[in-house]
C-alpha positions, -999 to +999 in steps of 0.1 A: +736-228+458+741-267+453+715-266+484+689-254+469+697-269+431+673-299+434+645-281+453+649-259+417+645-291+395+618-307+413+596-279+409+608-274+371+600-306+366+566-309+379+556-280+366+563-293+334+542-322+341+514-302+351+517-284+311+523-314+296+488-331+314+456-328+288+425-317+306+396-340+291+369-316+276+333-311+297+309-330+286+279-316+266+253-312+287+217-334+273+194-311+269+154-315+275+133-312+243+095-310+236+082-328+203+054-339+183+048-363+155+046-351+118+011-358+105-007-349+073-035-323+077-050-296+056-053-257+054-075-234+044-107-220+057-109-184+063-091-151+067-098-118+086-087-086+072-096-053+088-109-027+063-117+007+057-150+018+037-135+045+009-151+064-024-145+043-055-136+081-071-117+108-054-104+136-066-081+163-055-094+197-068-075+225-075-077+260-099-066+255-139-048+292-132-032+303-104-038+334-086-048+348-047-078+327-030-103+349-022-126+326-005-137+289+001-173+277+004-166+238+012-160+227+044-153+194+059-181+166+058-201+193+035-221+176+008-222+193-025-240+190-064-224+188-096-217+224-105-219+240-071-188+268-065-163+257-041-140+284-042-126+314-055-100+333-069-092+370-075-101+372-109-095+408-116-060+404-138-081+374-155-108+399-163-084+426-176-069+399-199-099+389-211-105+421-220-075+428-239-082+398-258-113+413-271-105+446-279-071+425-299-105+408-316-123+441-325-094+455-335-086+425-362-121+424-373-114+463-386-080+454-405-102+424-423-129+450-428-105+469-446-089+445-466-121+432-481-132+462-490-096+472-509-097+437-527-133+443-538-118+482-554-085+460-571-108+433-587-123+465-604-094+483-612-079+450-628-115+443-649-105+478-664-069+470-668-054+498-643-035+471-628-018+437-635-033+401-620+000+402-594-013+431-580-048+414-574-029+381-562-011+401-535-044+416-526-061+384-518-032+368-501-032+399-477-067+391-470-064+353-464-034+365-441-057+392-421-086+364-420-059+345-404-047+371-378-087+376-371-092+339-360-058+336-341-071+368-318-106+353-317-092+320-301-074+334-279-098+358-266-121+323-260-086+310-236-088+341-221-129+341-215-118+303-202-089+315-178-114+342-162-141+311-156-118+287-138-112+315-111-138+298-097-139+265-083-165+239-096-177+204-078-173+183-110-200+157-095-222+155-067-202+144-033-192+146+004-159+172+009-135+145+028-106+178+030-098+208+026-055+220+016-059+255+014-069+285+031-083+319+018-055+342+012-030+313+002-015+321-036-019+290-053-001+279-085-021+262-110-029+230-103-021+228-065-047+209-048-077+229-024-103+205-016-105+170-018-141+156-031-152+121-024-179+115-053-211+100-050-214+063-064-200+031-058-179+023-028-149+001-022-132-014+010-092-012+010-074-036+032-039-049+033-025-082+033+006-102+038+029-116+009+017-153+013-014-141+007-015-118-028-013-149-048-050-159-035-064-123-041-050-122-072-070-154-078-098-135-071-099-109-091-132-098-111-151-128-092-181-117-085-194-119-044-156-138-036-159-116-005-179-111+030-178-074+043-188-074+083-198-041+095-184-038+133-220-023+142-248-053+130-238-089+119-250-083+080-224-097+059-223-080+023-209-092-009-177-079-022-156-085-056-118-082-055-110-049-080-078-041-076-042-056-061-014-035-057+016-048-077+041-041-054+042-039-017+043-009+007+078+000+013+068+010+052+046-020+061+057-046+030+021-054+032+002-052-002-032-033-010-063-046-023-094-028-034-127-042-031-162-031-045-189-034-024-213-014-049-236+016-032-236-005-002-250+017+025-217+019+043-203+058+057-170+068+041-141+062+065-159+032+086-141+003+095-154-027+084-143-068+090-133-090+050-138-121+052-119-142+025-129-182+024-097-197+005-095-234-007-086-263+010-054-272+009-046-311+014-013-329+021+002-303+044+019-300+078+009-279+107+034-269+133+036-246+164+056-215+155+081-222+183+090-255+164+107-233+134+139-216+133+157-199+106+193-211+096+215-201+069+185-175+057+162-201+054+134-216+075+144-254+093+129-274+118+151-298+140+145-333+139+146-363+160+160-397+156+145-419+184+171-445+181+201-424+190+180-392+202+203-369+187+188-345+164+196-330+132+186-303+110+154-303+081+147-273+058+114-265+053+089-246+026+064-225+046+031-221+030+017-196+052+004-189+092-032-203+100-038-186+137-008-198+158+005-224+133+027-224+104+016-244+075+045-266+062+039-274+024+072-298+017+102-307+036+082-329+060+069-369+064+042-383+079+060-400+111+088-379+116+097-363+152+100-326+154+112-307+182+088-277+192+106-265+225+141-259+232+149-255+193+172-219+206+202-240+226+203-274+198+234-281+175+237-307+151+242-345+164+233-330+200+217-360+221+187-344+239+159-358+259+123-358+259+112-332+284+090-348+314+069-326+336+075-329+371+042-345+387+024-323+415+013-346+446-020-337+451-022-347+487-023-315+506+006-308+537+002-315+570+001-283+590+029-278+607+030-282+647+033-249+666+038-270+699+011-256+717-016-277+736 
C-alpha cells in the first residue's frame, strides 16, 4: 500500500491539471462573400399579368318554384335569345292550384253578387221606413267586406297563374350557355341554380395580382385605355379600363382580383389573353439581386460591408416590389454602401468575411500524357 501511494497522487494530480487547463476556443472561420455597390436607379416600366376573357354579366338561372325537372333544352356552348325556354318543370300541381284559385275567384264574385243586390232591396226597405239606418250601415259594410274578400281571391289567383308560368325556364337575355347544374329528373327547390347563362354584351378580362401591386390598379380605376390586352393568337394589343379590384385578397392564393373592360372586343369567352400594365417611373430607388436579401426578426435586411474592418453588420430594408429577378429597395439604403449578395445564409453580426475571388482557369491546354511507346 505505501508502494503504490505516490503512483496514486501523481496521477490525481495531473489529472487535476489536465481539468484545471482552458482549451482556447476555434477560431471563426472568414468566410468568402460576393458584393456589389449601392447605387441609385429607378423602377417602373411594365407588368405582365395572364388573363382570362369572361362575360361582363352572368347569371346563374334557376326555377322561382320548385318542383320535378321534366326536361332541359340548353346545352353546353348553346347560344340562346331573350325569351327562349330552357327548361321545364312538371307543372301539373301548379296547374291544379291555379285552378283552385279561380274557382275561389268565381266563387267570391257570387257572394259580392249577392250582397249588392241585398243592399240595393235594404236601401228600399229603409226609403219606406221597414228598417232603421243601422240596418243599412251593416248592409254596406258587408259589402265593402265581400268586395274585399273578392280582390284578395283575385290576387292570388294572379300568384297562382304566375307560379304555373315559372315552370318553365326563360333565357332572360340573349347569350352563350357556359353550364349546365342540373339534370332532368333532379327535384329542385326554388331557387337552386340549372344553367348558367353568359349574356351577350360587353366583355371583361379578370386577372390576379400580387399585394405590392393593388395600390397601382387601384390607381387606375375608371381610366379610360390604362391597359394593353394581347391576344396569345395575333400581336393586336386592345385597350382596357380597370373596373373593378377586389378589396380583399383570395384566402387560397392571397393574390387579389381585378376586372377589366375590354368593351365587345371580339375576344371568345374563356380565352386566355396577356395585360399589360405600364406603371410610373419611380426615381431614387435601389435594385438588388434577390439572393442579397434575408429576412430577420420578421422583417426584410440586407447585410452590409465595412471595407475598413471587413466585418459586416446588419441593415433593415423597405421593399418596394420585384422587377424580373430584382427586388426594388425604396429606403434603408445609400448610394456607396457595400452589400453582400452571396453567402448572406452562414453571416452573423461583426463576422470578418472576405471578398470571394474566382479561381482563374489556365487556358493553356495539357500536354498529353506519354504512353511510352515508340
Amino acid at each position: 500500500m505505501h508502494i503504490r501511494a505516490p503512483s496514486i497522487i501523481a496521477c490525481g494530480l495531473s489529472l487535476a491539471l489536465v481539468a484545471c487547463t482552458r482549451q482556447e476556443p476555434a477560431a471563426e472561420p472568414v468566410r468568402a462573400v460576393r458584393t456589389m455597390t449601392v447605387v441609385a436607379d429607378g423602377a417602373g416600366g411594365g407588368h405582365e399579368f395572364a388573363a382570362e376573357v369572361r362575360a361582363r354579366t352572368e347569371s346563374r338561372l334557376g326555377f322561382r318554384v320548385g318542383g320535378k325537372m321534366v326536361s332541359r333544352s340548353a346545352e353546353v356552348g348553346q347560344r340562346v335569345k331573350a325569351g327562349q325556354a330552357l327548361a321545364q318543370l312538371d307543372a301539373a300541381d301548379l296547374k291544379l292550384g291555379q285552378e283552385a284559385a279561380q274557382a275561389a275567384v268565381r266563387a267570391a264574385e257570387t257572394s259580392y253578387a249577392l250582397a249588392a243586390a241585398e243592399l240595393e232591396r235594404y236601401r228600399e226597405l229603409r226609403k219606406q221606413g221597414f228598417i232603421s239606418s243601422l240596418e243599412l250601415d251593416r248592409r254596406e259594410s258587408g259589402l265593402q267586406t265581400q268586395q274585399a274578400l273578392l280582390e284578395q281571391v283575385r290576387a292570388q289567383a294572379g300568384v297562382q297563374v304566375n307560379q304555373a308560368a315559372y315552370a318553365a325556364l326563360l333565357a332572360p337575355a340573349a347569350g352563350v350557355v357556359t353550364a349546365t347544374e342540373a339534370e332532368p329528373g333532379a327535384v329542385l327547390a326554388a331557387g337552386a341554380p340549372v344553367v348558367r347563362l353568359a349574356h351577350d354584351g360587353p366583355r371583361d378580362v379578370v386577372f390576379a395580382v400580387p399585394e405590392d401591386g393593388v395600390a397601382g390598379m387601384r390607381s387606375l380605376l375608371g381610366k379610360a385605355a390604362a391597359l394593353r390586352v394581347r391576344p396569345w393568337v395575333g400581336t393586336e394589343l386592345l385597350p382596357a379600363t380597370v373596373r373593378e379590384v377586389a378589396a380583399a385578397a383570395d384566402p387560397a392564393t392571397r393574390t387579389f382580383q381585378v376586372k377589366a373592360d375590354i368593351g365587345e372586343a371580339a375576344l371568345q369567352l374563356g380565352q386566355t389573353v396577356t395585360v399589360l400594365v405600364e406603371l410610373p417611373r419611380r426615381d431614387g430607388v435601389t435594385k438588388l439581386p434577390l439572393t442579397a436579401v434575408t429576412r430577420l426578426q420578421g422583417s426584410s435586411a440586407v447585410w452590409l460591408l465595412d471595407r475598413q474592418t471587413m466585418t459586416v453588420r446588419v441593415q433593415p430594408i423597405v421593399v418596394a416590389g420585384a422587377e424580373g429577378n430584382a427586388v426594388v429597395v425604396s429606403s434603408g439604403l445609400s448610394p456607396g454602401q457595400t452589400v453582400v449578395t452571396a453567402g448572406v445564409h452562414a453571416l452573423t453580426p461583426g463576422q470578418k468575411v472576405k471578398l470571394y475571388e474566382a479561381t482563374p482557369v489556365d487556358p493553356t491546354p495539357a500536354p498529353p500524357a506519354d504512353t511510352g511507346r515508340r
